[in-house]
Every structure is written in structure tokens, then in C-alpha cells.
C-alpha positions in Angstrom: -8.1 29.3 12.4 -6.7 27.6 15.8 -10.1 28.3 17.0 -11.6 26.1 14.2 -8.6 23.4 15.2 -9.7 23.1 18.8 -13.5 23.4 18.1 -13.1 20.2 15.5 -10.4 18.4 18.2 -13.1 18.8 21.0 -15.3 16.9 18.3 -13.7 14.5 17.7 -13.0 13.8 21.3 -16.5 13.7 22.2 -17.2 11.4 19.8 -14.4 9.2 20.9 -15.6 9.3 24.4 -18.9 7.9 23.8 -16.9 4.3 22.9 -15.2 2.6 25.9 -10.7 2.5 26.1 -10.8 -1.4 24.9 -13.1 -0.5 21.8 -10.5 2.4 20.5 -7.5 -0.2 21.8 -9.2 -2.8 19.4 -9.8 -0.3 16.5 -6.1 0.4 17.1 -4.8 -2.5 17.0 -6.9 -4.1 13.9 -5.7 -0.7 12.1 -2.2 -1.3 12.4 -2.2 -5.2 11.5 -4.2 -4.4 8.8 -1.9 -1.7 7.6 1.7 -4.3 8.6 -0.1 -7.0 6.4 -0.7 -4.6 3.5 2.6 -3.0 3.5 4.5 -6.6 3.6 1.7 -7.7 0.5 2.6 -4.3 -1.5 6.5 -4.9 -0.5 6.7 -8.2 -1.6 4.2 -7.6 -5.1 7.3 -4.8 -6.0 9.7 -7.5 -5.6 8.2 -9.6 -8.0 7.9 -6.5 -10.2 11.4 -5.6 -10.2 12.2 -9.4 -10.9 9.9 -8.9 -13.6 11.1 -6.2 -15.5 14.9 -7.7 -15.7 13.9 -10.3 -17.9 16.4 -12.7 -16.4 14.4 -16.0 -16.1 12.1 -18.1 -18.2 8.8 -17.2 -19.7 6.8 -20.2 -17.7 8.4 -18.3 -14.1 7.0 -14.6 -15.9 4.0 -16.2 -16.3 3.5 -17.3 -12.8 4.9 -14.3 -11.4 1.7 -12.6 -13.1 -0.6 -14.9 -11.7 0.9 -14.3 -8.2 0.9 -10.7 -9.0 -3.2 -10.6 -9.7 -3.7 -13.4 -6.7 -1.4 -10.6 -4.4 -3.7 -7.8 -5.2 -6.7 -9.8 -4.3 -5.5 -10.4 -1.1 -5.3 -6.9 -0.3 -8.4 -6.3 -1.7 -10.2 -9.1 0.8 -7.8 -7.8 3.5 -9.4 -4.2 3.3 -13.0 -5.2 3.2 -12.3 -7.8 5.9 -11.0 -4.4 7.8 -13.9 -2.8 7.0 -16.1 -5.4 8.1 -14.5 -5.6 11.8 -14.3 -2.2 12.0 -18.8 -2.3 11.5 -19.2 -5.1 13.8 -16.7 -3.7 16.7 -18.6 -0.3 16.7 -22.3 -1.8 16.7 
């Protein structure tokens, strides 16, 4: 078993070695401020939910808290395949 665990870290090492210390500092750093943007999208898309579910305002601000709800989750949506993206282009 450890074996297996070095044999696939040495892999993966080798295959990081072939790209230069800036590429895996830029893959780093898109990674995380894709993943900040996402968490502060999914955080603020529970608020609304909570708000939401107490029923304490009008209909017209439910409504719109809907529509921000669906526009919030297409944002995350465009934010992972614009991560994607990056990612192709900085490792070609």
C-alpha cells in the first residue's frame, strides 16, 4: 500500500515537473480565486434562501429574490467554465 502511495506521488511529481514554477503558481492562484468567488456566490445564494423561507416580506421582493437566485447560479456556472477555460489555455 505505501508503496502504491509513493509510486503514484512520484507520478504526479513528474508530471508536475514537466510545467515550469510560474505555470503551477498561476494554476494556483486561478484555483483559489475561482474557489473564494464561488464560496462568496454559494454564501450569499443561502442568504437569500434563508430570507426566503421566513416569509417575512412581500411577494414582489420573493419574486425577485427568485430571479436573483437563478441569475446567482448562472454566475457560478460561467465562473466554472471560465476556470476551465484558463486552466486549457495556461497548460497549452
Amino acid at each position: 500500500m505505501i508503496q502504491v502511495m509513493v509510486t503514484f506521488r512520484s507520478k504526479i511529481f513528474l508530471k508536475l515537473k514537466k510545467y515550469s514554477f510560474m505555470t503551477i503558481i498561476s494554476i494556483l492562484s486561478l484555483t483559489l480565486n475561482t474557489l473564494g468567488t464561488i464560496l462568496i456566490a454559494y454564501t450569499a445564494l443561502r442568504v437569500h434562501d434563508r430570507v426566503r423561507k421566513d416569509h417575512k416580506i412581500d411577494d414582489t421582493v420573493l419574486k425577485e429574490m427568485r430571479r436573483e437566485k437563478f441569475i446567482g447560479v448562472s454566475g457560478i456556472i460561467f465562473i466554472i467554465i471560465s476556470y476551465v477555460i484558463q486552466l486549457i489555455t495556461i497548460l497549452n
